[in-house]
Jmol script that loads the backbone (N, CA, C; Angstrom):
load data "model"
ATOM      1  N   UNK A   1     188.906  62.455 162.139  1.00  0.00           N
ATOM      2  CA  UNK A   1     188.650  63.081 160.851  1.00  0.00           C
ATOM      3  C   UNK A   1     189.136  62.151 159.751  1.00  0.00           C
ATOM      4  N   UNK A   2     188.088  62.071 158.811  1.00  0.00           N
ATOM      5  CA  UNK A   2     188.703  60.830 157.431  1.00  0.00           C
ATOM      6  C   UNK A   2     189.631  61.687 156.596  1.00  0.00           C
ATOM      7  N   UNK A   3     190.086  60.971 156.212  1.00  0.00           N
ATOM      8  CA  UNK A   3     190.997  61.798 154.879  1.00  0.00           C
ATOM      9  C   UNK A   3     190.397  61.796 153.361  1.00  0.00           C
ATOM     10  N   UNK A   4     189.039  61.301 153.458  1.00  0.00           N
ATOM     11  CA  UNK A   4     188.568  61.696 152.462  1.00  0.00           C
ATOM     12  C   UNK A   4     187.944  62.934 152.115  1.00  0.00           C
ATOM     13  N   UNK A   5     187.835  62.738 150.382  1.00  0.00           N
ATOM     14  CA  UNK A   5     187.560  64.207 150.223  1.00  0.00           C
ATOM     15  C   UNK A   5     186.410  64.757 149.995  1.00  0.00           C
ATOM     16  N   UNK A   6     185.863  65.377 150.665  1.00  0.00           N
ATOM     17  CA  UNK A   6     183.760  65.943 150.608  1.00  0.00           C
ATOM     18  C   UNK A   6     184.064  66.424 149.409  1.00  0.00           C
ATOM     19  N   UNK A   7     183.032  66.624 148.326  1.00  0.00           N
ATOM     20  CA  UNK A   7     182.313  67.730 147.244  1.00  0.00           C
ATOM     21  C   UNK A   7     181.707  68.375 148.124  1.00  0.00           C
ATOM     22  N   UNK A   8     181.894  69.584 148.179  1.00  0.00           N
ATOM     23  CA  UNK A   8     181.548  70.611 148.626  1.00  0.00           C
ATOM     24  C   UNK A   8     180.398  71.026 147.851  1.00  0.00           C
ATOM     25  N   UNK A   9     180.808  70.853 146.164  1.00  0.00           N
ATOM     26  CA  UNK A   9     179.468  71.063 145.628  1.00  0.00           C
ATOM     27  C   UNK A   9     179.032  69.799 144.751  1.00  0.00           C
ATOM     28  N   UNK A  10     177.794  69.797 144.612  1.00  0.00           N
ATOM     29  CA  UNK A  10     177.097  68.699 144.437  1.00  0.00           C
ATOM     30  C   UNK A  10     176.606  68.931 142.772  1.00  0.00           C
ATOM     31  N   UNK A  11     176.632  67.632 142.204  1.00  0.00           N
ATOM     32  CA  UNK A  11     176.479  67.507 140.717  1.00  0.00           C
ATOM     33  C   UNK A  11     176.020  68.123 140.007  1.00  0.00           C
ATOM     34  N   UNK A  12     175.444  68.914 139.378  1.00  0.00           N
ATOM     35  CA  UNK A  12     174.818  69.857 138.854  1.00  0.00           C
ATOM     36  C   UNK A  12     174.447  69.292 137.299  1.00  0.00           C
ATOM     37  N   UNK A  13     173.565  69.341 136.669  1.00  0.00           N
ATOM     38  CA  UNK A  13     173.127  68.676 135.055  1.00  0.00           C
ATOM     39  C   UNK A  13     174.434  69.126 133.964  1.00  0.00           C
ATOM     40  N   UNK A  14     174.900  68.464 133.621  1.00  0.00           N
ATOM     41  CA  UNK A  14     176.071  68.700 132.756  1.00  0.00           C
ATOM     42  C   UNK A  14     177.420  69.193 133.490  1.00  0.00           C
ATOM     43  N   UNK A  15     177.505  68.504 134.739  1.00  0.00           N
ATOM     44  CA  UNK A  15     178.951  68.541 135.228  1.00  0.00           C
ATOM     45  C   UNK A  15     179.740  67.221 134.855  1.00  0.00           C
ATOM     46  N   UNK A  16     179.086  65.764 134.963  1.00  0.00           N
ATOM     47  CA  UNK A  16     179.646  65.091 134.244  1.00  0.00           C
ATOM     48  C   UNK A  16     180.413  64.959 133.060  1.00  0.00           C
ATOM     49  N   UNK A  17     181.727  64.331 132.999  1.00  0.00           N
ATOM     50  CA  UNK A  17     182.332  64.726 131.948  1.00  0.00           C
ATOM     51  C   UNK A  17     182.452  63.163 131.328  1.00  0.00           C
ATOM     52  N   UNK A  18     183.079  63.185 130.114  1.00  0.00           N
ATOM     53  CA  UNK A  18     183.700  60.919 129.648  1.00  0.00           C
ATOM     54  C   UNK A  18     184.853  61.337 130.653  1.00  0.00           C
ATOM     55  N   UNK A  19     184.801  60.023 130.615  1.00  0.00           N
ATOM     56  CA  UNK A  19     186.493  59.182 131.266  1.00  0.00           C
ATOM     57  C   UNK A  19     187.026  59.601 130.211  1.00  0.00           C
ATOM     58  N   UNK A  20     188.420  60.366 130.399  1.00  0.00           N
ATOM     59  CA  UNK A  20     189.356  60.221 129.396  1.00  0.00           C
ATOM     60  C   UNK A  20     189.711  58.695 128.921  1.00  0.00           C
ATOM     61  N   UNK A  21     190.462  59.160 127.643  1.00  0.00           N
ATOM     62  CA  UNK A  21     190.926  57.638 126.784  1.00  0.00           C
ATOM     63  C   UNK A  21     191.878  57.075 127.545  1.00  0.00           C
ATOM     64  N   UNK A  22     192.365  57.599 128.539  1.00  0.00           N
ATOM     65  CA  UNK A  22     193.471  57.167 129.182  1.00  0.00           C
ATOM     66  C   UNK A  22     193.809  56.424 130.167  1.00  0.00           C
ATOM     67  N   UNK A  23     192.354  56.321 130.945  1.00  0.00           N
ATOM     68  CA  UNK A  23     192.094  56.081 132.177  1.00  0.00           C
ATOM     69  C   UNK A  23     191.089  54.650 131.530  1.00  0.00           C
ATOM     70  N   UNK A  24     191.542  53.742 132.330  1.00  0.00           N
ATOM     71  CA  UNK A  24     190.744  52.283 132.621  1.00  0.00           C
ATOM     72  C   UNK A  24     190.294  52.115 133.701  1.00  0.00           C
ATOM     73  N   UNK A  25     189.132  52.078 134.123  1.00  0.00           N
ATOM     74  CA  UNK A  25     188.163  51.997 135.271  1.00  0.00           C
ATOM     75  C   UNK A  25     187.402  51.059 135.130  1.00  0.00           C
ATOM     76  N   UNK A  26     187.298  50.590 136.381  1.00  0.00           N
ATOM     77  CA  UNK A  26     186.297  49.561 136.459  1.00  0.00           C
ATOM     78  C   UNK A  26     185.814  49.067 138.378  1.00  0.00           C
ATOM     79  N   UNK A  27     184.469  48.634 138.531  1.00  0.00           N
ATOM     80  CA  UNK A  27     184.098  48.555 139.674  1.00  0.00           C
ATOM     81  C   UNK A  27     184.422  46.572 139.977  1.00  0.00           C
ATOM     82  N   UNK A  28     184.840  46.237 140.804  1.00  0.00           N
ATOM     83  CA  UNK A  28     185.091  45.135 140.391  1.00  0.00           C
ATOM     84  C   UNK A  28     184.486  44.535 142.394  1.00  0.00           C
ATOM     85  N   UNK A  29     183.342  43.693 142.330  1.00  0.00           N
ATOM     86  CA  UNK A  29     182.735  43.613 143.526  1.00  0.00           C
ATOM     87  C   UNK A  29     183.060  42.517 143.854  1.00  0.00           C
ATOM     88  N   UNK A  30     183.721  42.755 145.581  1.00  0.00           N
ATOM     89  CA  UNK A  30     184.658  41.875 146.187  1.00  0.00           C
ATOM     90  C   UNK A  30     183.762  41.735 147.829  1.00  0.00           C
ATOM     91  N   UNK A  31     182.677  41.461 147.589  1.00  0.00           N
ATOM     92  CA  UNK A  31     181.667  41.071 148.780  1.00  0.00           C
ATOM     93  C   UNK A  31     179.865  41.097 148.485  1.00  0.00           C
ATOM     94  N   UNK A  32     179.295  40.398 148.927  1.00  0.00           N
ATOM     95  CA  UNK A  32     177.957  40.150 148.776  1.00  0.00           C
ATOM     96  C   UNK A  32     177.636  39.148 147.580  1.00  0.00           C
ATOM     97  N   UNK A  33     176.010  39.134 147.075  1.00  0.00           N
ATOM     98  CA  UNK A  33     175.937  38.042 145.929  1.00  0.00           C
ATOM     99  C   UNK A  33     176.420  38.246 145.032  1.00  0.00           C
ATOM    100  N   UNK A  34     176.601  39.464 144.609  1.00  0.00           N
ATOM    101  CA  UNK A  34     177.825  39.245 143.186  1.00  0.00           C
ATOM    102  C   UNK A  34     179.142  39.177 143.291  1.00  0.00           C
ATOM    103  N   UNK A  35     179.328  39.363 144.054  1.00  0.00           N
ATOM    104  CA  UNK A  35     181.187  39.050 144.343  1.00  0.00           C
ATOM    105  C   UNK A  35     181.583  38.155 143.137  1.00  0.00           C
ATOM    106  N   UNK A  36     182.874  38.787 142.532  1.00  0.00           N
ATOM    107  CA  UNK A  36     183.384  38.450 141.222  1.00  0.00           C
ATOM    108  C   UNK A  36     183.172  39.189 139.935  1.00  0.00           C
ATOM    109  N   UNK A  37     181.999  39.750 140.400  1.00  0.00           N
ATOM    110  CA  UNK A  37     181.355  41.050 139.240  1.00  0.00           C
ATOM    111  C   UNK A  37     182.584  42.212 138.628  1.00  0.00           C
ATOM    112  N   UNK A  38     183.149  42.100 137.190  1.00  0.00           N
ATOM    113  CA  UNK A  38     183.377  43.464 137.315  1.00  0.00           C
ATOM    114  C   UNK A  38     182.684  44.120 136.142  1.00  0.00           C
ATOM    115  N   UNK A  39     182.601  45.688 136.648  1.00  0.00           N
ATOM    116  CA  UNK A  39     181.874  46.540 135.305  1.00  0.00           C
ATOM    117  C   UNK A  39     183.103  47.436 134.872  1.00  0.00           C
ATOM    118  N   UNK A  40     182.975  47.429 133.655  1.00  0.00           N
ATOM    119  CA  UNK A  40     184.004  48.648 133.145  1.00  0.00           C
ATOM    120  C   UNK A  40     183.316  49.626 133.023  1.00  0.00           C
ATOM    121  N   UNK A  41     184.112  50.680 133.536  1.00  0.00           N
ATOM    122  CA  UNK A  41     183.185  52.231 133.487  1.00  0.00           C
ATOM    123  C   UNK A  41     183.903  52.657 132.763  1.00  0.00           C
ATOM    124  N   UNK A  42     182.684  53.145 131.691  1.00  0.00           N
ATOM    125  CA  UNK A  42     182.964  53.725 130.419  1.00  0.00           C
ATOM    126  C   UNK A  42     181.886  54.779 129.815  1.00  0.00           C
ATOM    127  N   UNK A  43     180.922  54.879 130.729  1.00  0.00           N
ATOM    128  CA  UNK A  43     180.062  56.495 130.819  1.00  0.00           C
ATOM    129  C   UNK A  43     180.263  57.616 131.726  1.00  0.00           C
ATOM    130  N   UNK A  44     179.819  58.923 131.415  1.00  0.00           N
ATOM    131  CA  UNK A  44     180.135  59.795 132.781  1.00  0.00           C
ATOM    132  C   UNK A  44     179.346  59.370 134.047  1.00  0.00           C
ATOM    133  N   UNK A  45     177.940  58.900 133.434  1.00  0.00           N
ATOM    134  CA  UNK A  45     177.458  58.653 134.876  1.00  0.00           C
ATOM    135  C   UNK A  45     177.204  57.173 134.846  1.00  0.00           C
ATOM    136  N   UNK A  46     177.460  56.316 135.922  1.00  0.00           N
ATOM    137  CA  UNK A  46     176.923  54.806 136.086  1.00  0.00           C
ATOM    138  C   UNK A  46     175.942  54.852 137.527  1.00  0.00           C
ATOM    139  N   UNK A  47     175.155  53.878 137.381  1.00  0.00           N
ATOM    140  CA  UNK A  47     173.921  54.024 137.857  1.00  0.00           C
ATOM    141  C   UNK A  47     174.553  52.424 138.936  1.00  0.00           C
ATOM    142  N   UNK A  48     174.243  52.514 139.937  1.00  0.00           N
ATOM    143  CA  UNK A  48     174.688  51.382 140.857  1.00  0.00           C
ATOM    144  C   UNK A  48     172.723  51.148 141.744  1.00  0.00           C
ATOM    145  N   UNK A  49     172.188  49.688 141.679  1.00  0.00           N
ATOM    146  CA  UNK A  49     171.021  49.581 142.105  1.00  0.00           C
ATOM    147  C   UNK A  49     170.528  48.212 141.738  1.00  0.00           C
ATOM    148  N   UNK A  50     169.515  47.948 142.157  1.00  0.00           N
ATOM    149  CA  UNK A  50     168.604  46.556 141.747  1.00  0.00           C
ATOM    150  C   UNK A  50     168.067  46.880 140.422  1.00  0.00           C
ATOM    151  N   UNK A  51     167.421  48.384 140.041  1.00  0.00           N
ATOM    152  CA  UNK A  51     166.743  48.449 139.388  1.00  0.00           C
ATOM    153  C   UNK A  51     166.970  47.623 137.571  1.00  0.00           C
ATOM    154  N   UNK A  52     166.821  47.152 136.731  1.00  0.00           N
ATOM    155  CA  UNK A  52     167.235  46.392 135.476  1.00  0.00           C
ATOM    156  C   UNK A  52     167.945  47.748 134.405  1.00  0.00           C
ATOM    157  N   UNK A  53     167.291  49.258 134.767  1.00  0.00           N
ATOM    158  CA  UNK A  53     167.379  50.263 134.005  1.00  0.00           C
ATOM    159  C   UNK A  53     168.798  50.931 134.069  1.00  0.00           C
ATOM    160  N   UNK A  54     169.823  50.015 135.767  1.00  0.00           N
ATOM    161  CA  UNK A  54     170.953  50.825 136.353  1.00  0.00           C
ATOM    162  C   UNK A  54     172.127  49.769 135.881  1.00  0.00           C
ATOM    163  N   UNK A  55     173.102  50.878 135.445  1.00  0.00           N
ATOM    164  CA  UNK A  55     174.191  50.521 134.525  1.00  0.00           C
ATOM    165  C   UNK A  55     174.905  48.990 135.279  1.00  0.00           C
ATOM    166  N   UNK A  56     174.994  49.032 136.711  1.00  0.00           N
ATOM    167  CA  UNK A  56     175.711  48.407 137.841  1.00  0.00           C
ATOM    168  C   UNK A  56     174.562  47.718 138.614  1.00  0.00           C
ATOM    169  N   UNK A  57     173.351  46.088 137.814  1.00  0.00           N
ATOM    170  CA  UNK A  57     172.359  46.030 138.411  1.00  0.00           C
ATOM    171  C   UNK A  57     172.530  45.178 139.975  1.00  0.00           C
ATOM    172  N   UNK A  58     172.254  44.730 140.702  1.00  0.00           N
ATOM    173  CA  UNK A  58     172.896  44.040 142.140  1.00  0.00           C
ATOM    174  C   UNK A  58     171.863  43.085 142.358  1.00  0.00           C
ATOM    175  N   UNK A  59     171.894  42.027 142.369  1.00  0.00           N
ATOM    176  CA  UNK A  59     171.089  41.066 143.436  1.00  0.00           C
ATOM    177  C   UNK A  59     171.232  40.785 145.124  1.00  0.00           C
ATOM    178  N   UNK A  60     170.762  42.430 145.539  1.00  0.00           N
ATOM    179  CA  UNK A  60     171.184  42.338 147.118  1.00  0.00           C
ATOM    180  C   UNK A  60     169.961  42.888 147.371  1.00  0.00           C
ATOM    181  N   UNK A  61     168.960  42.206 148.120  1.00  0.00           N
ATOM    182  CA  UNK A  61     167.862  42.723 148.646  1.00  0.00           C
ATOM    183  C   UNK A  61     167.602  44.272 149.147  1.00  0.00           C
ATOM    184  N   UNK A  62     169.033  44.420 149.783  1.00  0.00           N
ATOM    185  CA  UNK A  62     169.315  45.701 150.745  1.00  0.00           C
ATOM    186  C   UNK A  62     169.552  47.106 150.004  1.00  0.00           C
ATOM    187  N   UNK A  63     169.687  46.709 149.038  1.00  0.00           N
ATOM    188  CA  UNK A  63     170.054  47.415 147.489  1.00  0.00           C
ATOM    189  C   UNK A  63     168.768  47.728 147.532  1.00  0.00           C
ATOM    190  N   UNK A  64     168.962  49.117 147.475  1.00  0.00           N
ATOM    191  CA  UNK A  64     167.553  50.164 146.579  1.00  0.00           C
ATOM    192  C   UNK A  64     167.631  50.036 144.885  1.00  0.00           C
ATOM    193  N   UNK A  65     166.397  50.679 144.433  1.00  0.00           N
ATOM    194  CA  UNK A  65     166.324  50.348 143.058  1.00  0.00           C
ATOM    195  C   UNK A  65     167.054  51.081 142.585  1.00  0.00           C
ATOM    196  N   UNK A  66     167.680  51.965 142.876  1.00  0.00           N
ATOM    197  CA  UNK A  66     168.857  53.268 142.399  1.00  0.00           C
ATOM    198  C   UNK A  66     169.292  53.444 143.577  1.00  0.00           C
ATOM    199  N   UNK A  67     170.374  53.138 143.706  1.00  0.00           N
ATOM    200  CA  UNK A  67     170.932  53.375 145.231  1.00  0.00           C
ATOM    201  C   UNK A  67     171.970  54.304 145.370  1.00  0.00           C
ATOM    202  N   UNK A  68     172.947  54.322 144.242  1.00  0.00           N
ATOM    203  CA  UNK A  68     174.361  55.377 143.911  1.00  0.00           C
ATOM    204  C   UNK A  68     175.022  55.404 142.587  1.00  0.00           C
ATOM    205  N   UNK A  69     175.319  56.160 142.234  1.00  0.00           N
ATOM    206  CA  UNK A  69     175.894  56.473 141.297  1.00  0.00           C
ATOM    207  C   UNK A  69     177.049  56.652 141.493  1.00  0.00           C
ATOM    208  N   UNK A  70     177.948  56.901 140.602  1.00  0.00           N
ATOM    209  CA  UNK A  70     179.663  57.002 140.257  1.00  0.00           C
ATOM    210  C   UNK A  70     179.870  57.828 138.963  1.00  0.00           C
ATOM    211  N   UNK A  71     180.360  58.749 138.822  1.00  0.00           N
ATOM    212  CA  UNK A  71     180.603  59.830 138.062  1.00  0.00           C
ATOM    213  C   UNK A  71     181.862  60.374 137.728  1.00  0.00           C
ATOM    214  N   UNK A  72     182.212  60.525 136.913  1.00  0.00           N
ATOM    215  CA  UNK A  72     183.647  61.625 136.448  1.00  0.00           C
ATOM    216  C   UNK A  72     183.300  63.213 135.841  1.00  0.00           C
ATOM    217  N   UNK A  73     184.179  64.186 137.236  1.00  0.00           N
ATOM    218  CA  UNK A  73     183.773  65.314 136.640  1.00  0.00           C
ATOM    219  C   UNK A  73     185.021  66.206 137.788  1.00  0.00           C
ATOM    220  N   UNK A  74     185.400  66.963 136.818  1.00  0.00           N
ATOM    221  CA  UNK A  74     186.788  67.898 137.474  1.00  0.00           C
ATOM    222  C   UNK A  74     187.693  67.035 137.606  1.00  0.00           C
ATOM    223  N   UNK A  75     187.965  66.040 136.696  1.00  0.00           N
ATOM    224  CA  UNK A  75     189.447  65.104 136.171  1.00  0.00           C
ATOM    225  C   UNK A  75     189.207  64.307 137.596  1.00  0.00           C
ATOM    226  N   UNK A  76     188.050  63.868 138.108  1.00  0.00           N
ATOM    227  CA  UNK A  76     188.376  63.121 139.149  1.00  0.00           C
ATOM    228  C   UNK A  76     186.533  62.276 139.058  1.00  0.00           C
ATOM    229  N   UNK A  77     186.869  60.888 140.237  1.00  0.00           N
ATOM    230  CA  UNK A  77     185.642  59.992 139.980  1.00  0.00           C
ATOM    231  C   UNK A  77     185.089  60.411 141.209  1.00  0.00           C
ATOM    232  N   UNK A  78     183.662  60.387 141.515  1.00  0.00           N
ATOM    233  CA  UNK A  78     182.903  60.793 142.493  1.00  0.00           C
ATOM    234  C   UNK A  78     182.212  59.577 142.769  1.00  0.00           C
ATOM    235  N   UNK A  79     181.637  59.388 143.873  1.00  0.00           N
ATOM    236  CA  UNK A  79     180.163  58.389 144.115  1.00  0.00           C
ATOM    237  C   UNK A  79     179.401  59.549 145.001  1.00  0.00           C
ATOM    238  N   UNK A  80     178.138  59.110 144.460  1.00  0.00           N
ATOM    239  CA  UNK A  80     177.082  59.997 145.678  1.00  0.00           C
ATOM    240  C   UNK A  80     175.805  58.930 145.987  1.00  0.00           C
ATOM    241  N   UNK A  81     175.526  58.598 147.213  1.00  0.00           N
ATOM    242  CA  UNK A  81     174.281  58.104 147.397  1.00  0.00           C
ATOM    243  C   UNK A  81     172.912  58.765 146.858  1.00  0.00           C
ATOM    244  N   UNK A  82     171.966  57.690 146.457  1.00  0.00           N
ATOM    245  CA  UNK A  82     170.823  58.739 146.198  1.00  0.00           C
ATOM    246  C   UNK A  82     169.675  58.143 146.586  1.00  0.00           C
ATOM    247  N   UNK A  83     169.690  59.095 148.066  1.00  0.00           N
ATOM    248  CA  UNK A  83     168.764  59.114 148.835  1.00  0.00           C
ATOM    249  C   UNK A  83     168.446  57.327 148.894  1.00  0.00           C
ATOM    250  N   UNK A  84     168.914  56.505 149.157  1.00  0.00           N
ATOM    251  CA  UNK A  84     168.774  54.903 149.302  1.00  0.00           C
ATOM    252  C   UNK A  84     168.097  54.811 151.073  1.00  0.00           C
ATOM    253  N   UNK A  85     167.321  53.537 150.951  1.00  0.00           N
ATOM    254  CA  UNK A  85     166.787  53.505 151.821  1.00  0.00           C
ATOM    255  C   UNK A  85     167.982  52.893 153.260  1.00  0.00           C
ATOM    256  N   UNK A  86     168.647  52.054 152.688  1.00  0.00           N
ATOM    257  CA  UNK A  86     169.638  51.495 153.521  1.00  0.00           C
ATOM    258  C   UNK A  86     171.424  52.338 154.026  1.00  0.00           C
ATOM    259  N   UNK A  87     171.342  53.859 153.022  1.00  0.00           N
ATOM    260  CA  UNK A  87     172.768  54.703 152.935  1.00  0.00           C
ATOM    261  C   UNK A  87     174.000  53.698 152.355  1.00  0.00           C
ATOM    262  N   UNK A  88     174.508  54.434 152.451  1.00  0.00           N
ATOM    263  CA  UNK A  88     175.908  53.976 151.473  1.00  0.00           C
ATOM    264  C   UNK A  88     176.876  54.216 152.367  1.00  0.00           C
ATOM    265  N   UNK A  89     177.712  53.539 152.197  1.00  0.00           N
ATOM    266  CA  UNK A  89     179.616  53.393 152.868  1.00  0.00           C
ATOM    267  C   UNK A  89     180.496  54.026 152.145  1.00  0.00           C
ATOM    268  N   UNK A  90     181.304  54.532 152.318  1.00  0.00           N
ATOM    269  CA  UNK A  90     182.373  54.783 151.887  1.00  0.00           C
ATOM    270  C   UNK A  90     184.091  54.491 152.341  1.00  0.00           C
ATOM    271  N   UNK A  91     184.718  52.948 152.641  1.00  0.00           N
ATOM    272  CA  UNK A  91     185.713  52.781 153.492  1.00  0.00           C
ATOM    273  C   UNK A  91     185.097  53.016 154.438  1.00  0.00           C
ATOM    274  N   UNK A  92     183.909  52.875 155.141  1.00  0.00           N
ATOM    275  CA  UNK A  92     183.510  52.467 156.230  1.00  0.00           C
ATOM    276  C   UNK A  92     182.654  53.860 157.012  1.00  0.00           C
ATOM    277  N   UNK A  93     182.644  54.947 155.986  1.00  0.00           N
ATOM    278  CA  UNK A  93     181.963  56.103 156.654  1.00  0.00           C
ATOM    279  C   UNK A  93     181.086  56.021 156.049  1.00  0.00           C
ATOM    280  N   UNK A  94     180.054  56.889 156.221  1.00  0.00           N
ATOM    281  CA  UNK A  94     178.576  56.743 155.990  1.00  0.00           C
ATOM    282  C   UNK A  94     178.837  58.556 154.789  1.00  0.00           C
ATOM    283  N   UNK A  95     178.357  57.996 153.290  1.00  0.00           N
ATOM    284  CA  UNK A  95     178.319  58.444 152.301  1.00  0.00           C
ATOM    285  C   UNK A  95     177.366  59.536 151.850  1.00  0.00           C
ATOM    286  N   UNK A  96     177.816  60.609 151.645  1.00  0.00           N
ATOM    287  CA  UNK A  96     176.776  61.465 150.947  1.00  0.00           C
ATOM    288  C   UNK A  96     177.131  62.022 149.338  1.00  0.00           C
ATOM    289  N   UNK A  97     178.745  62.509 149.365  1.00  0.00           N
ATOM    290  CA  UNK A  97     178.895  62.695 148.381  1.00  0.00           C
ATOM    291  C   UNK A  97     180.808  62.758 148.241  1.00  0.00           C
ATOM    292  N   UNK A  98     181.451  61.705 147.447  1.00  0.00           N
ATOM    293  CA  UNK A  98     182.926  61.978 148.417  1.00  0.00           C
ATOM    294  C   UNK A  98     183.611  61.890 146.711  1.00  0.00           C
ATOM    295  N   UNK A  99     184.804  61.828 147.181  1.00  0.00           N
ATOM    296  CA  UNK A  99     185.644  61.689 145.379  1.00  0.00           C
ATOM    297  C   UNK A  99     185.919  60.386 146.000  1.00  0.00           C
ATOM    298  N   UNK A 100     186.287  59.672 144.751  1.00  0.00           N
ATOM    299  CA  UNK A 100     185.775  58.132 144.802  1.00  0.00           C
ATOM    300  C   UNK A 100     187.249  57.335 144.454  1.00  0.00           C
ATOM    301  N   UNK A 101     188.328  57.229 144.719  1.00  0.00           N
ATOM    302  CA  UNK A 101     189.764  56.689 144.225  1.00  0.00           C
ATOM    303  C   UNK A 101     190.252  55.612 144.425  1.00  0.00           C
ATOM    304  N   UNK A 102     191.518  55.184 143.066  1.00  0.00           N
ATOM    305  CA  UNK A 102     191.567  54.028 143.101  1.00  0.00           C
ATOM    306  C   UNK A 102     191.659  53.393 144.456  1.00  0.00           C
ATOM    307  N   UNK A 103     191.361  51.869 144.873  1.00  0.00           N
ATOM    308  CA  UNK A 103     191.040  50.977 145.630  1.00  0.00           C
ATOM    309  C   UNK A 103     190.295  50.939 147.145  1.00  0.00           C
ATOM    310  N   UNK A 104     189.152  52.505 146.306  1.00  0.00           N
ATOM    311  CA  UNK A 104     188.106  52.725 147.584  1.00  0.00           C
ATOM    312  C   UNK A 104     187.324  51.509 147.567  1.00  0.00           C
ATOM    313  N   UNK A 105     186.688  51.259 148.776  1.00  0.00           N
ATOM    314  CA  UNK A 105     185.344  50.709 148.872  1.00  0.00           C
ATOM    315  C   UNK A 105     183.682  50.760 148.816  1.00  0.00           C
ATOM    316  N   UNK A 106     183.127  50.867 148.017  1.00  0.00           N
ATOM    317  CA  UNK A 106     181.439  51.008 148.386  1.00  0.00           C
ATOM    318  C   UNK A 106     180.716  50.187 148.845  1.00  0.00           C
ATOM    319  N   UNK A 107     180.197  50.742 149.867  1.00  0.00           N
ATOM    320  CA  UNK A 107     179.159  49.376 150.778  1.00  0.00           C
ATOM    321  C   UNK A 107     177.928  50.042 150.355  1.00  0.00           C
ATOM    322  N   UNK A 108     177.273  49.046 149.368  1.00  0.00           N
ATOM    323  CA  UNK A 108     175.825  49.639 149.508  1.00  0.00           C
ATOM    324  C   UNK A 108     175.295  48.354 149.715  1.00  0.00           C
ATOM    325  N   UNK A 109     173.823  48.475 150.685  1.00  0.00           N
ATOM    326  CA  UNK A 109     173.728  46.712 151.169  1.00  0.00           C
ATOM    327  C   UNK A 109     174.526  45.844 151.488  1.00  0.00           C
ATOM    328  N   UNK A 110     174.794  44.592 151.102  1.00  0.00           N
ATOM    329  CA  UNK A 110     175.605  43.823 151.395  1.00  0.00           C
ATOM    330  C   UNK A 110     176.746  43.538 150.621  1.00  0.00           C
ATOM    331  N   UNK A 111     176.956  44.543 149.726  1.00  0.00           N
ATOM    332  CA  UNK A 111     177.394  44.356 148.597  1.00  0.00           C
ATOM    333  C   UNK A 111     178.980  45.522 148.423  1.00  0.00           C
ATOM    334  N   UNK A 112     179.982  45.237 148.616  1.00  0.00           N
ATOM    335  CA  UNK A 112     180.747  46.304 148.388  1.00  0.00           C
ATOM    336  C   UNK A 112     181.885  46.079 147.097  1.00  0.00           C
ATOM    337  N   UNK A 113     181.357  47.138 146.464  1.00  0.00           N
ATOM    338  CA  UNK A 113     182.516  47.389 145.289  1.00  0.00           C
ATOM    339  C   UNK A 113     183.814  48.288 145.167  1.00  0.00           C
ATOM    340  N   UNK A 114     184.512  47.667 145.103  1.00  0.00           N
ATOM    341  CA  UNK A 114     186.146  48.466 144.643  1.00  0.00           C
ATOM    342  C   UNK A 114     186.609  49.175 143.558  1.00  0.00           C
ATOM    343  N   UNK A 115     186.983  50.365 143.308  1.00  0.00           N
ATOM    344  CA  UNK A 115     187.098  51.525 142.219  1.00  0.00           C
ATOM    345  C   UNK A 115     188.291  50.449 141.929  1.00  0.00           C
ATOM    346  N   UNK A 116     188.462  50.541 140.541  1.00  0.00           N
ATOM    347  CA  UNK A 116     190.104  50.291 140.537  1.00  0.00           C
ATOM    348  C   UNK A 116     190.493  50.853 139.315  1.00  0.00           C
ATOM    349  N   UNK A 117     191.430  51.545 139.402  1.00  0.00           N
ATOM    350  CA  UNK A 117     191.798  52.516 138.158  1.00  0.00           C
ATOM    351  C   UNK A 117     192.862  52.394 137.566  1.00  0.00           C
ATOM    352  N   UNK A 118     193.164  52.114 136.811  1.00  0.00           N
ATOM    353  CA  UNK A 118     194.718  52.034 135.495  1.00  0.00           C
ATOM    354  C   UNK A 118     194.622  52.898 134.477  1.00  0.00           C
ATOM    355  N   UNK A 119     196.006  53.431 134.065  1.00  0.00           N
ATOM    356  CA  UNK A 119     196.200  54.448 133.369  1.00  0.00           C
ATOM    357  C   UNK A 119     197.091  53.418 132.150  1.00  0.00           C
ATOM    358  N   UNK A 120     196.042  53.957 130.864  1.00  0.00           N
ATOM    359  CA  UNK A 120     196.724  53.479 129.559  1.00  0.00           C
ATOM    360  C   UNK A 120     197.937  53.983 129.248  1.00  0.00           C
ATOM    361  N   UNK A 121     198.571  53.498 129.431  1.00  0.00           N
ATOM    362  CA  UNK A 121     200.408  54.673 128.723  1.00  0.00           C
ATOM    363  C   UNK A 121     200.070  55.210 127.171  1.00  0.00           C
ATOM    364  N   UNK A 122     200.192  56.264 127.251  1.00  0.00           N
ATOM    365  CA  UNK A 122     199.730  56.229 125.558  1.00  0.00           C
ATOM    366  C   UNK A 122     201.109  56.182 124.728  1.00  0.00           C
TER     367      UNK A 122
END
end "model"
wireframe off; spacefill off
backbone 0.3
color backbone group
């Protein structure tokens, strides 16, 4: 049994919330062709894919054109696959919809990115 944590319930239109001011996030990709990449997440929803239209774009063949997203909603970060032709990882389990915390892993294609989260002292 993983110790990660399922959403039980699944995103719903306006469950997304902002990142608080407090919280510094960012995906910072530590395998495949972008390795070295980081994005600062700074919307409720980021779009992870090949496609040019997705917040997080990838030069990994294996990469769907929208492959996953990453979200903040109930003071916590989520990833959910969507519907990708190749599935998504999560630390090495196979992804549907999990809470997403600092220094997880995402394997989508060949490509895996690391949550990494810092808290601004205010």
């Amino acid at each position: 049994m993983s110790d990660q944590t399922l959403i039980d319930t699944p995103l719903k239109v306006g469950d997304a919330e902002p990142i608080p001011a407090d919280i510094d996030a960012r995906l910072v990709i530590v395998a495949g062709p972008d390795t070295g990449t980081n994005v600062i997440l700074k919307d409720a929803v980021t779009l992870i894919g090949r496609d040019d239209d997705c917040h997080v774009t990838l030069d990994d063949p294996r990469v769907s054109g929208q492959h996953a997203m990453v979200y903040f909603a109930s003071g916590e970060f989520r990833v959910r696959d969507l519907n990708s032709t190749n599935g998504s990882l999560l630390n090495g389990s196979p992804l549907t919809e999990f809470a997403y915390q600092d220094g997880d892993d995402l394997r989508v294609g060949k490509t895996v990115a690391r949550l990494v989260v810092d808290f601004v002292p205010k």
